[in-house]
Structures are given as structure tokens and as C-alpha cells.
VEXDREN-2710 file (C-alpha; in Angstrom, 1 decimal):
% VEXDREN-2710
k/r/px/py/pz
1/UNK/-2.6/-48.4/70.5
2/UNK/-2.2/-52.4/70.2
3/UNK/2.0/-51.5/69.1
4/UNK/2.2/-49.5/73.1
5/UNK/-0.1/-52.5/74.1
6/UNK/2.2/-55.1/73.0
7/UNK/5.3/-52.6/73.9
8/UNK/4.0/-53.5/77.3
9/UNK/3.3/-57.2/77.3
10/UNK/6.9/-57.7/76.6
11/UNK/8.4/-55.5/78.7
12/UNK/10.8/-54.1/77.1
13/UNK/14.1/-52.6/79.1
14/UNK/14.2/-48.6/78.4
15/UNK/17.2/-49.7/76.5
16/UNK/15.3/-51.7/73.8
17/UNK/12.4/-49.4/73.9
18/UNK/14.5/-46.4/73.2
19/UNK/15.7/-48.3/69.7
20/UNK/12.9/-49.5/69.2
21/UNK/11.2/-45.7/69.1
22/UNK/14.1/-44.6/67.3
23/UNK/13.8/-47.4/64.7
24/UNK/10.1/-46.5/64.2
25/UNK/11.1/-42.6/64.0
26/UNK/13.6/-43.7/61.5
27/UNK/11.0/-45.6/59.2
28/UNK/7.9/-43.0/59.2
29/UNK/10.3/-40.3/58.4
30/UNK/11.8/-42.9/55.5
31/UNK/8.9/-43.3/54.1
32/UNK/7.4/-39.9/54.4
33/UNK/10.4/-38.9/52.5
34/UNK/9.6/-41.7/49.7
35/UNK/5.6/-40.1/49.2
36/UNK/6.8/-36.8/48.9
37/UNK/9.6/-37.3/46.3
38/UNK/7.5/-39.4/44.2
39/UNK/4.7/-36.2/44.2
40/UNK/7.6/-34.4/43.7
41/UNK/8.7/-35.8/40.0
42/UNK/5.0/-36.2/38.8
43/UNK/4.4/-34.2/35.9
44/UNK/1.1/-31.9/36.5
45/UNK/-0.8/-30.4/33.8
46/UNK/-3.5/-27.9/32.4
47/UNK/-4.4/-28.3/28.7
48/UNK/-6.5/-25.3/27.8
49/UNK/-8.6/-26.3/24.8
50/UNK/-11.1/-24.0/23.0
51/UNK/-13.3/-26.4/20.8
52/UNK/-15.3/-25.9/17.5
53/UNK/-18.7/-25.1/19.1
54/UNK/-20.1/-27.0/16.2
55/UNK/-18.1/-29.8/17.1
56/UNK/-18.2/-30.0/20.6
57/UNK/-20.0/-33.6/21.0
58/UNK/-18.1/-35.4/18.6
59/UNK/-14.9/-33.9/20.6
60/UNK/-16.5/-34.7/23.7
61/UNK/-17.1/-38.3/22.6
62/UNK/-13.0/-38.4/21.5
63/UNK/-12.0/-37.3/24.6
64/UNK/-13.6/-39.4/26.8
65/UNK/-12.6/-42.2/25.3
66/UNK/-8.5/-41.1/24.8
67/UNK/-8.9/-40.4/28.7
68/UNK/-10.8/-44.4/29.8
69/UNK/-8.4/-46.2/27.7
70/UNK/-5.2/-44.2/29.0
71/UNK/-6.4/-44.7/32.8
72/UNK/-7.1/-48.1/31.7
73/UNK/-3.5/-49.1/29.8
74/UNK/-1.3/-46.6/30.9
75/UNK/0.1/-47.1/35.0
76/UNK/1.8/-44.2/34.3
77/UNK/-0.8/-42.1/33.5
78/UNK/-2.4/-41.2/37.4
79/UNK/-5.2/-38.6/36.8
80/UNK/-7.3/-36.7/34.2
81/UNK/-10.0/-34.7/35.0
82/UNK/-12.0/-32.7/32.1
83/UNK/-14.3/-29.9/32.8
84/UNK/-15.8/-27.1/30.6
85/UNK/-16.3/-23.2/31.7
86/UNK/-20.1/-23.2/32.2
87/UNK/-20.7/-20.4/30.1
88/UNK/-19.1/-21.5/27.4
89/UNK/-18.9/-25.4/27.0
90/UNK/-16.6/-25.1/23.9
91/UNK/-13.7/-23.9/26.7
92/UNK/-11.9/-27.2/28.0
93/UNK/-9.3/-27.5/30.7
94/UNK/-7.7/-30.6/31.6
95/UNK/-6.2/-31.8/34.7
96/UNK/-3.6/-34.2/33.7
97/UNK/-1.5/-35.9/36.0
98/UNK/1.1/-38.6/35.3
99/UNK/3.8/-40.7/37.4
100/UNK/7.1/-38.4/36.1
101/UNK/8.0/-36.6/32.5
102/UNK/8.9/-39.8/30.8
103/UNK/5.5/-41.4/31.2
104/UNK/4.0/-38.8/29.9
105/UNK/6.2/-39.0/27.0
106/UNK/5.4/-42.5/26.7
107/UNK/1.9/-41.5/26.4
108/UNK/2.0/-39.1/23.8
109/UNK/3.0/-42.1/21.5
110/UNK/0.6/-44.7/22.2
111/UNK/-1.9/-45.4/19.5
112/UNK/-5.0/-44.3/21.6
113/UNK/-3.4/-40.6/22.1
114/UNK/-2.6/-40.6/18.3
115/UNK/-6.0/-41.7/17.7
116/UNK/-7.5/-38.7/19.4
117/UNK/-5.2/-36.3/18.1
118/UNK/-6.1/-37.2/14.5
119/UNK/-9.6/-37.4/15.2
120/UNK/-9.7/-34.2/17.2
121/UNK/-7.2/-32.0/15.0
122/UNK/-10.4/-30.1/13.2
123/UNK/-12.0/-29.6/16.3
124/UNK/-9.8/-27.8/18.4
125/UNK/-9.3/-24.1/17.7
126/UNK/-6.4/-23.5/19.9
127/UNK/-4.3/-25.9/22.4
128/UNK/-2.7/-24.5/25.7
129/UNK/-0.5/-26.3/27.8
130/UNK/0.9/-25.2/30.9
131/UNK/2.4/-27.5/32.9
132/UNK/1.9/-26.7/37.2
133/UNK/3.1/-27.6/40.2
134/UNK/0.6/-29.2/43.0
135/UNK/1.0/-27.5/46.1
136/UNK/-2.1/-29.1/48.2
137/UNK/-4.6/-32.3/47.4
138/UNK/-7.5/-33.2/49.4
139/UNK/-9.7/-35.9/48.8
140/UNK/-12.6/-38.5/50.3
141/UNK/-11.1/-41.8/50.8
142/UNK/-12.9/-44.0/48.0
END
């Protein structure tokens, strides 16, 4: 409102207001563009982990911590979320998201990934990955 406000102030011929509409069509398409190519080359993915039942805490503990210091080290590395199937906690899935492929290469060689993969490599029973596409996100401003 303040923009058509000051628009107004200024009194600007049709002439200037006309490029000046067309310049601001120009840049909110621009930058539309820009948000949804970068969501576009983010690498989504599920990791499916079954988890010795026995084990479960100490895996628990391993994960957690791989997933803080990642967030915390890694800009590339966007989103994790880690939840288990209530009926049996020993199922895993993993929302993973990162900023494009080659951070999430980048991530599978830092010393806090290799960390958890050696200390979790008795633990897990069996690994899934399957890598997704996000169609829709919806979320409460923080």
C-alpha cells in the first residue's frame, strides 16, 4: 500500500507508471523464477532404516547427533527430520533434504557422517534410500 501511496505523491505521468509496473512485473516474476529453480535442484530423500531392536537407543543417540552437527556445519545440508513407525520404533524413516546433489555428496564424506556410519553399521538391519521429489511444503512461519 505505502509503494501506490508514494506512486501517488509523486505523480507519476502514465508513461513512467506504466514502466515502472512493468519493471516491478519484471522483478517478482525474476525472482519467483530464482525460488523455484533452486527447490528444483535440491536433492530430497527417504532413508528407510530397520534398526536392531536391541539397539535402538544407542542408534537413536548416533543419529541424533550425525543430524545436530550436520545442520550445524553443513549449509548445504537444509533439512532432516527422523521419525519412527509407532508400532514398531525399530522402523526409521528419514526426511533428508539438502541444497543440490553435490552437497549431499559433500556430506557423505565429512567426518561426523563417517562417524555415524561406523558407529551405526551393527545396528541397522537393512538401509533404503529412495530419493523423491517435493511437490508441496507448508509450514508456520518460525
Amino acid at each position: 500500500m505505502k509503494i501506490f501511496q508514494t506512486i501517488y505523491k509523486i505523480k507519476l505521468s502514465q508513461s513512467n507508471l506504466l514502466k515502472f509496473a512493468f519493471t516491478l512485473t519484471l522483478l517478482t516474476f525474476s525472482l519467483s523464477q530464482n525460488a523455484m529453480s533452486q527447490e528444483k535442484k535440491q536433492m530430497v530423500r527417504l532413508a528407510k532404516i530397520k534398526v536392531d531392536p536391541l539397539q535402538l537407543d544407542k542408534y537413536n543417540s548416533a543419529l541424533k547427533e550425525q543430524m545436530t552437527t550436520a545442520i550445524r556445519l553443513e549449509e548445504g545440508v537444509l533439512t532432516y527430520y527422523a521419525v519412527s513407525d509407532k508400532k514398531n520404533p525399530s522402523h526409521i524413516t528419514i526426511l533428508e533434504i539438502y541444497a543440490d546433489t553435490a552437497a549431499y555428496q559433500a556430506h557423505i564424506t565429512t567426518a561426523h557422517f563417517l562417524k555415524y556410519k561406523e558407529t551405526v553399521k551393527d545396528m541397522v538391519k537393512s538401509l533404503e534410500l529412495v530419493d523423491v521429489d517435493l511437490i508441496a511444503a507448508a509450514k508456520k512461519p518460525d
